[in-house]
C-alpha positions as CSV (number, residue, x, y, z in Angstrom):
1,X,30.6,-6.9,-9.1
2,X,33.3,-4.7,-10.6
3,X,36.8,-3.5,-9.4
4,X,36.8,-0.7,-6.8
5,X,40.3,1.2,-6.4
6,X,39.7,1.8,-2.8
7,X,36.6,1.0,-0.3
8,X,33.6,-0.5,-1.4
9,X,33.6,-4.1,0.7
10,X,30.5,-5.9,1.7
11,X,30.7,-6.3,5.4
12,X,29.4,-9.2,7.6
13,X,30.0,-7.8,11.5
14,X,28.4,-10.1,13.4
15,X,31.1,-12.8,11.9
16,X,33.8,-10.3,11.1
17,X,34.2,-10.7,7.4
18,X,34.6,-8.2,4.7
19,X,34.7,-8.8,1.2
20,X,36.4,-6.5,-1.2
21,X,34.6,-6.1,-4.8
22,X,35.9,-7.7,-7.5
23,X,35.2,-8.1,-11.7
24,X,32.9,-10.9,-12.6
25,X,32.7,-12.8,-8.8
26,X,29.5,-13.3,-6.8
27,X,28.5,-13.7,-3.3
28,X,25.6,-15.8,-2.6
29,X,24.3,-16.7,1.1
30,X,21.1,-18.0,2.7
31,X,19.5,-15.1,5.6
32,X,16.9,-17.9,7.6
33,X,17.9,-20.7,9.4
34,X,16.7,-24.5,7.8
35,X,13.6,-23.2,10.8
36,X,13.1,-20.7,8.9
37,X,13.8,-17.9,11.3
38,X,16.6,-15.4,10.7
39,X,19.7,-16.0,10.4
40,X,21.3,-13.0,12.3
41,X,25.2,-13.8,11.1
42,X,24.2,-12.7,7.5
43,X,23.5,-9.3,8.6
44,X,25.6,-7.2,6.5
45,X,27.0,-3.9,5.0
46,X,28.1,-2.0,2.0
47,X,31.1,0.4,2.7
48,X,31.4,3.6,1.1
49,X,32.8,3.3,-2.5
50,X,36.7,5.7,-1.9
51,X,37.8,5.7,-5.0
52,X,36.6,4.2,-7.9
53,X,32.9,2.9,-9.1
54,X,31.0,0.0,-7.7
55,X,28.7,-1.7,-9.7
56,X,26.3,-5.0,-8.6
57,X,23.4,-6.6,-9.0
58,X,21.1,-8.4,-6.6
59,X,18.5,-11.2,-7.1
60,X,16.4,-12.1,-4.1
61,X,14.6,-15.6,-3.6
62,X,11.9,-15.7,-1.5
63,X,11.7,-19.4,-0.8
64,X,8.3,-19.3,1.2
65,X,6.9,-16.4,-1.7
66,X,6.1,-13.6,-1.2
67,X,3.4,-13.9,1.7
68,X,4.8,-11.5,4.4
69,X,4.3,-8.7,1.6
70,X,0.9,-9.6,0.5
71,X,-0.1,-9.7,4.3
72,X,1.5,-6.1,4.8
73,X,-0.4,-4.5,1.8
74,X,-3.7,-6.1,2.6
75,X,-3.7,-4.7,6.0
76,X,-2.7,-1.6,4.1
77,X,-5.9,-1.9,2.1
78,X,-4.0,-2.1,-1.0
79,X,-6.3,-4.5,-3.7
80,X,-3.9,-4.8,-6.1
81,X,-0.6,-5.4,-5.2
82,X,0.5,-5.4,-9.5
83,X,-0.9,-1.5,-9.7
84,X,2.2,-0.4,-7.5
């Protein structure tokens, strides 16, 4: 993340947390349940950006793979999910 003058905080509502952006730190949390199911609390929010620039990056990890996609596109018809 990077320093934002004003706005710019990742909000969780649903546990009332809001984190404000800040050089070189990192915010990791899990979305399912050890069941697997989601995990509701970890829905979340990016505030508007006030003053300043807000840069991030985001790595997802699908820990069952990426099965719910394939499913979608097949029913799509799609062959060949790589062409995309």
């Amino acid at each position: 993340m990077s320093d934002v003058e004003i706005g710019g905080a990742t909000v969780f509502p649903e546990v009332g947390v809001a984190l404000k952006p800040k050089k070189g730190s990192a915010v990791f949390w899990y979305n399912l349940q050890k069941n697997g199911r989601v995990d509701y609390d970890t829905q979340h929010a990016g505030c508007p950006v006030l003053v300043g620039n807000k840069w991030v990056a985001n790595k997802w990890i699908h820990e069952f793979g990426r099965v719910q996609e394939t499913l979608f596109f097949v029913r799509l018809g799609v062959k060949d999910i790589a062409t995309m």
